[in-house]
C-alpha positions in Angstrom: 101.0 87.3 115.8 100.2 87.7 119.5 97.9 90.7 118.5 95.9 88.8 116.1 95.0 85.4 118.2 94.3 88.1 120.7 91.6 90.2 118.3 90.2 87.0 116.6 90.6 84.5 118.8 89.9 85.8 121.8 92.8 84.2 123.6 95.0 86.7 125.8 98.5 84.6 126.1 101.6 85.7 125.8 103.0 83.6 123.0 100.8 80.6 121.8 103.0 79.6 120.0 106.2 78.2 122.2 106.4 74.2 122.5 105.9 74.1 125.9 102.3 73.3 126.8 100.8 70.9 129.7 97.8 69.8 130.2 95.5 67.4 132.4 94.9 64.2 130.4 90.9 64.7 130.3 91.2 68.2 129.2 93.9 67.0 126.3 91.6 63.9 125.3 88.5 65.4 125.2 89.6 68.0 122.5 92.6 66.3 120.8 89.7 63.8 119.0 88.4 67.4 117.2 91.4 69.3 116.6 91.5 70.1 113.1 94.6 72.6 111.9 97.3 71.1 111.2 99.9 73.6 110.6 101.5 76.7 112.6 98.0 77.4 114.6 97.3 74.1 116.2 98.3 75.5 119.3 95.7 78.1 119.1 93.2 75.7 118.2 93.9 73.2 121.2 94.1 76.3 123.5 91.0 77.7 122.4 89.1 74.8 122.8 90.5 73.9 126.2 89.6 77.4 127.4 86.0 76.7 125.3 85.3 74.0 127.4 85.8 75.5 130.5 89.3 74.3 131.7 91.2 76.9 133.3 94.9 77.6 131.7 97.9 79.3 133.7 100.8 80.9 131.9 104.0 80.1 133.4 107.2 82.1 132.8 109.8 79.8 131.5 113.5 80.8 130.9 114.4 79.7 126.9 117.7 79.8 125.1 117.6 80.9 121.3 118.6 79.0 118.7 120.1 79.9 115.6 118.2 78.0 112.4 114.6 79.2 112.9 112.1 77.7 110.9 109.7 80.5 111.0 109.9 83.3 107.9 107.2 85.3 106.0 105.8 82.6 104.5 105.4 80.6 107.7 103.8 83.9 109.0 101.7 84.2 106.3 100.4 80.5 106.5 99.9 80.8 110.2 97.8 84.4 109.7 95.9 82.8 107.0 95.1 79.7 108.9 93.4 81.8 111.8 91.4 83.7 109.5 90.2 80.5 108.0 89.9 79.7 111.9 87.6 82.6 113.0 85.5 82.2 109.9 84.8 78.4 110.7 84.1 79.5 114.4 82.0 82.5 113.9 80.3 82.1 110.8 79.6 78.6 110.0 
C-alpha cells in the first residue's frame, strides 16, 4: 500500500498507516474541519493535507511490538485501495 499513496498521492512515508501521528494543534485544526474519508485512508487524507498546506512533517522511527488479531485482510485492503482511487480522482479531476 506504501507504493500506491506514494504514486497517487504524492506522499513519500514510510507507512501512513501506523496510529502513531502528532501534530501541532493549528496544523490539526485547520484541516480536521475538511477531512472527509472515513475509513482505512484517513491518515492519508489528513497527511496530505497537512503537507498541502505547507506544514512540514518528520518521520520518526518508533520501536512497535506485533500483535496477534489483525484487523486488516483483503477486503480491508481492497476498501483502503479503492478509497484512494476515489481520493485522487476527487483531487485531480474534480
Amino acid at each position: 500500500m506504501v507504493f500506491l499513496v506514494k504514486l497517487f498521492i504524492g506522499l513519500d512515508f514510510r507507512d501512513t498507516q501506523a496510529g502513531l501521528k502528532f501534530f501541532k494543534r493549528g496544523a490539526f485544526k485547520e484541516v480536521l474541519k475538511d477531512i472527509k474519508c472515513k475509513d482505512f485512508s484517513f491518515d492519508v487524507e489528513i497527511l496530505w493535507k497537512i503537507k498541502r498546506q505547507g506544514y512540514k512533517i518528520v518521520q520518526v522511527p518508533v520501536k512497535e511490538r506485533n500483535l496477534n488479531g489483525s484487523t486488516v485482510n483483503f477486503i480491508s485492503v481492497f476498501r483502503m485501495f479503492s478509497s484512494l482511487i476515489k481520493f485522487w480522482i476527487k483531487n485531480n479531476y474534480l
